[in-house]
C-alpha positions as CSV (number, residue, x, y, z in Angstrom):
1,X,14.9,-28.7,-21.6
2,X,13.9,-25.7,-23.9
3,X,15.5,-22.5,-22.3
4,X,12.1,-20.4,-23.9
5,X,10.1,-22.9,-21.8
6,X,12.5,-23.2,-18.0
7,X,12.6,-19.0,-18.1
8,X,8.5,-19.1,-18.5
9,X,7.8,-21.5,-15.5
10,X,9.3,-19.0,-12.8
11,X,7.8,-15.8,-14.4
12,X,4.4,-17.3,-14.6
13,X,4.6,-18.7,-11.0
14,X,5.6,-15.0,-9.6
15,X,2.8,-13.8,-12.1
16,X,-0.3,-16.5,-10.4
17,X,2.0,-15.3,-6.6
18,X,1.3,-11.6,-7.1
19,X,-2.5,-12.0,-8.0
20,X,-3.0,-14.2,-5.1
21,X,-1.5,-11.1,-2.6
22,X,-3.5,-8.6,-4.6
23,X,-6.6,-10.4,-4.2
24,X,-5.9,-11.2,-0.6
25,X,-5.0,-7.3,0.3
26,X,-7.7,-6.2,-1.6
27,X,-10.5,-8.4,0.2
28,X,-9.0,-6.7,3.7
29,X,-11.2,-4.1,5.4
30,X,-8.9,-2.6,6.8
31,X,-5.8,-0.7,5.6
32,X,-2.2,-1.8,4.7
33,X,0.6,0.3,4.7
34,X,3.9,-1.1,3.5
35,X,7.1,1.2,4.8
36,X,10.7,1.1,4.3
37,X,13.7,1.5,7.1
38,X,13.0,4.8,7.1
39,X,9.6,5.2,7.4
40,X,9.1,6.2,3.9
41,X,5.4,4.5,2.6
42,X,5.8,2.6,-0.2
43,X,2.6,0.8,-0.8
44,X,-1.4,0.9,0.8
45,X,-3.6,-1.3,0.0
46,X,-7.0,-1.3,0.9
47,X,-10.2,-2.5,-0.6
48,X,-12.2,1.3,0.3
49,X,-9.7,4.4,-0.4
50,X,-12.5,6.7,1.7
51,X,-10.8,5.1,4.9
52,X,-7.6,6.8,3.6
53,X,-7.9,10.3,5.5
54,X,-5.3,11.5,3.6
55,X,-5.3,10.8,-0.5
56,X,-2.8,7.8,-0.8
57,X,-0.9,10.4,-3.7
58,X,0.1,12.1,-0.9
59,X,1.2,9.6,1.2
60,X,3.5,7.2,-0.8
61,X,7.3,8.4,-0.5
62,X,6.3,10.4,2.6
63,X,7.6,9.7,5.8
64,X,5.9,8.0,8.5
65,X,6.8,11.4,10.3
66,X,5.9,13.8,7.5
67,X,2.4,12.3,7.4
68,X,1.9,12.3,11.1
69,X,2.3,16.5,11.1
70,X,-0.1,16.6,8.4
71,X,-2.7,14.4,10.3
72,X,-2.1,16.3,13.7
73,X,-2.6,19.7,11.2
74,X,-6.0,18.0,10.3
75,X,-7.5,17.0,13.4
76,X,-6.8,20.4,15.2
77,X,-8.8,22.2,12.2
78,X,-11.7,19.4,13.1
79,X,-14.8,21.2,15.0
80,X,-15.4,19.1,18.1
81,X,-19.1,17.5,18.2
């Protein structure tokens, strides 16, 4: 078998695998949040960034912790209706 032609089956099968998750994560109405071991986000997906209270910049490589202070910092300085 050509070598050209065994190395392109695998990348064009993770290529067709990664734009089947994409379009499945990015029909969700809801939010995603991929985190490492630490807590660290690596990833959000959503289909509607305005759910995101916080911009996802400043979210990704943030801790889980880290974002929770800035959260709790945001709902205090919320007027109560």
């Amino acid at each position: 078998m050509n070598e050209g032609v065994a190395r392109e089956a695998p990348t064009e099968a993770l290529l067709k695998s990664q734009a089947r998750l994409q379009a499945l994560l990015s029909s969700l109405d809801d939010l995603v949040f991929e985190l490492d071991e630490n807590g660290t986000y690596l990833e959000i997906w959503t289909a509607n960034d305005a759910l995101l209270v916080v911009p996802r910049s400043e979210l990704i490589g943030r801790t889980h912790r880290e974002v929770s202070a800035v959260l709790a910092w945001i709902h205090r300085q919320t007027p109560v209706r």
